[in-house]
N, C-alpha and C positions, 0 to 999 in steps of 0.2 A: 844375229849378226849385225856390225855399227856400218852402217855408210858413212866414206868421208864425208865432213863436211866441206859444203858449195864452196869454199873459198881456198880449201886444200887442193882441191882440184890441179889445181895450175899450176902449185909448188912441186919443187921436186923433191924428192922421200933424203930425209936425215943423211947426215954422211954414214955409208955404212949399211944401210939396210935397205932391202927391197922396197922398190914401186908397190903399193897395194895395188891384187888387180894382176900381177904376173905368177906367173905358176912356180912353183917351187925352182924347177930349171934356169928360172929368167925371165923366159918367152911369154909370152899374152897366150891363155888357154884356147885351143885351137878346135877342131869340130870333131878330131881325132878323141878330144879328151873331155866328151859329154858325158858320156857314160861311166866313168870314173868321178867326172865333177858332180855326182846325183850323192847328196845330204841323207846317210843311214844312218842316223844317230839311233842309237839301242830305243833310247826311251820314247823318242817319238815316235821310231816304230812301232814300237809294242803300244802305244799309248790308240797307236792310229786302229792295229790290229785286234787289237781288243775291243775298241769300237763298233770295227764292223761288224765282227764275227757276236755281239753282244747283242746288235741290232738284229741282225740275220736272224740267228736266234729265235727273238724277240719275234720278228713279225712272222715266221713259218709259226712258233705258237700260236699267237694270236688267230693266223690266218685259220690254222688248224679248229679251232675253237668256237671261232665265229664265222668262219668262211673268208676266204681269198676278196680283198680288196674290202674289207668291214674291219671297225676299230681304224684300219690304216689304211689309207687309198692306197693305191698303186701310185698315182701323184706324189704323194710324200714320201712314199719308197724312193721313188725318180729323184725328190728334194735332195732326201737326203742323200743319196749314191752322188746326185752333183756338186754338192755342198764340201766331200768329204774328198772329192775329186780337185773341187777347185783348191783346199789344204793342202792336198798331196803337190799340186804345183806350185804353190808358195813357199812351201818349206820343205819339200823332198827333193822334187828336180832339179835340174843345173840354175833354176833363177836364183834358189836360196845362196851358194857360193859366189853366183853374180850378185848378189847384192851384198857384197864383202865389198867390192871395190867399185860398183856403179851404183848413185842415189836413184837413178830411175829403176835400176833391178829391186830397192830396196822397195821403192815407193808401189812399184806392181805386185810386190807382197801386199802393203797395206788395203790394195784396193782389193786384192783379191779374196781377200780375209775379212775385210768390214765390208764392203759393196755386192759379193758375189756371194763368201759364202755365209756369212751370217742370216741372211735375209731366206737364205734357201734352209736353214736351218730352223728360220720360224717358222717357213712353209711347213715342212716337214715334222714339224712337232715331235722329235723323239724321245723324250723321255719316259713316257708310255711304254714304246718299243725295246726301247734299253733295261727297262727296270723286268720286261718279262721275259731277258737275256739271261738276268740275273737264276742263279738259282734259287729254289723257292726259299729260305730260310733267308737270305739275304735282300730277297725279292720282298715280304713281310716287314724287313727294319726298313727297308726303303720307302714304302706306303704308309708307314707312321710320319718318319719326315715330306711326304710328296705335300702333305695339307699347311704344314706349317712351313714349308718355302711358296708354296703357294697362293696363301695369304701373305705373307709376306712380299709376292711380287704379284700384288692384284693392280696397284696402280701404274707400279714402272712398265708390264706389259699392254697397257694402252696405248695405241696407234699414234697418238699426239704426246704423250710422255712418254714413252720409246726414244719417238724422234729427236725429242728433246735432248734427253740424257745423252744418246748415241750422238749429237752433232756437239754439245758440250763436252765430251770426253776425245772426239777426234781433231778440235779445236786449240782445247789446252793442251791436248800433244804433242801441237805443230806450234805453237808459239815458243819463242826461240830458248827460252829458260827452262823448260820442262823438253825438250826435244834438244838441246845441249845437253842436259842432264841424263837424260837418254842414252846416248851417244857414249859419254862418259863411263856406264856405270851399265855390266851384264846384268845385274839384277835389277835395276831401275826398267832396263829393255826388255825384260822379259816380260815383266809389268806391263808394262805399255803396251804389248802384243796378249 
């Protein structure tokens, strides 16, 4: 979803077409119409559901295997469950249609997504847990690629280039040509989220 931009704000919408931000009727969405206003898109759901239930999975094997809270604390169980929780209120709840027509509803996506859940997400280390989701034949092609993304991301997950890359990619976001661009263009945004 685009938030206006800062300076539409103030104008009034084209001749002809609604205010962004009023509900199909006219009116400004009321407390009546939260639960209506909650983001079910098929594919994010299924994208979300698949996750879980991939993870879940995952660590009841594990757990079974090696014993309850080995291979995967119970900590990064937690991670992850709040990691995937904080997702759920960025782009499931009433915030994600608030952030049609409020930049601060948009912007509490962003933080919730790069500040909250990401970092719970490195806590949580799942991709371990996911791949023993998998069933085993698919579980085998995944362990071939685990070594060579791996290697591949030996440097970018260091603690000081982490940081790095992650404040350079939330930077040139918000600089006004690539976050125009943004705004613009559903597939540029989707990128950028």
């Amino acid at each position: 979803h685009r938030p206006l931009p800062a300076q539409a704000i103030d104008r009034p919408p084209p001749r002809g077409r609604p205010a962004r931000g009023l509900a199909r009727g006219g009116g400004l969405t009321g407390p009546h119409d939260r639960l209506s206003a909650w983001a079910w898109d098929p594919l994010g759901r299924a994208a979300v559901i698949v996750s879980c239930w991939s993870y879940a999975v995952g660590a009841r094997a594990l757990w079974r295997s090696a014993g309850r809270g080995e291979v995967v604390s119970r900590s990064q169980v937690a991670a992850y469950v709040l990691a995937m929780t904080a997702v759920l209120i960025a782009l499931v709840s009433p915030l994600d249609p608030a952030a049609e027509a409020l930049f601060s509803a948009h912007m509490t996506q962003h933080v919730l997504v790069t500040l909250v859940a990401a970092p719970l997400f490195v806590i949580a280390a799942p991709l371990q847990v996911l791949a023993w989701g998998l069933p085993p034949r698919l579980r085998r092609t995944t362990a071939r690629w685990h070594g060579r993304v791996r290697r591949l991301l030996r440097h970018p997950a260091l603690p000081g280039v982490g940081l790095t890359l992650f404040l350079g990619v939330f930077v040139t976001w918000h600089v006004p040509a690539p976050y125009d661009a943004a705004l613009a263009s559903d597939v540029l945004h989707g990128v950028e989220h």
